[in-house]
N, C-alpha and C positions, 0 to 999 in steps of 0.2 A: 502667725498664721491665724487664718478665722474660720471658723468649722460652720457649716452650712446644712440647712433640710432643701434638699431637689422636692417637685412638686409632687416624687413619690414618696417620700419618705426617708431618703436616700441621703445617709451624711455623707458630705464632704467637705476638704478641707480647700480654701485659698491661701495663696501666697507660697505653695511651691510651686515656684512656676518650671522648675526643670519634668517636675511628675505631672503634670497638666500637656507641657511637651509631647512627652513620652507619649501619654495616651493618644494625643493628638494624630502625632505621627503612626503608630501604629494601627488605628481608624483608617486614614488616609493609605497606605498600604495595603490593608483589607480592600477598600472602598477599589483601589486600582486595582489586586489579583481579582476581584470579582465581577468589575470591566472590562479588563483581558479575556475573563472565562467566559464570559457573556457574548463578548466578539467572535471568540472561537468555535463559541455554537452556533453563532447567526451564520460565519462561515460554514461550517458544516451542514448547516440546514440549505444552505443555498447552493452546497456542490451535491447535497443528494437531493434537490428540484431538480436541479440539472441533469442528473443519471436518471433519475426517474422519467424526465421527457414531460411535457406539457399534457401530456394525455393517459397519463399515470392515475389510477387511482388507489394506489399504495395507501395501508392504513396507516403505514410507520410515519410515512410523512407528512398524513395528515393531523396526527399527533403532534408531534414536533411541532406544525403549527399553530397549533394552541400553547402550546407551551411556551413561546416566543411572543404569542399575542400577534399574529401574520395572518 
C-alpha cells in the first residue's frame, strides 16, 4: 500500500482497491438517492403549477421556484 496527501491535506491510502470500491460505490448511491429526490420534487413542483392554474400567484409556488432554479 502507498499512503498519500489529497490537495487538502487529507491522507490516504492506495492499493486497497476493495475500500476505494466501497467508497466509490457508496458515493454513487448517494449521487442516485439525491436524483431520485431531486426528480420527485420537480414533479411535485409541477403537479402544484398545475393546481395552482396559470393565473396563480401563490407565494408557496413561487418559492419552490427558486428553489429549483425555474
Amino acid at each position: 500500500m502507498l499512503e498519500q496527501i489529497d490537495h487538502r491535506g487529507k491522507r490516504f491510502t492506495i492499493g486497497d482497491e476493495d475500500g476505494v470500491d466501497d467508497v466509490a460505490r457508496d458515493r454513487c448511491r448517494r449521487a442516485e438517492l439525491l436524483e431520485r429526490q431531486a426528480q420527485r420534487e420537480i414533479r411535485e413542483l409541477e403537479c402544484a403549477k398545475a393546481v395552482a392554474g396559470p393565473d396563480s400567484t401563490d407565494s408557496d409556488i413561487e418559492v419552490l421556484d427558486q428553489r429549483h432554479g425555474t
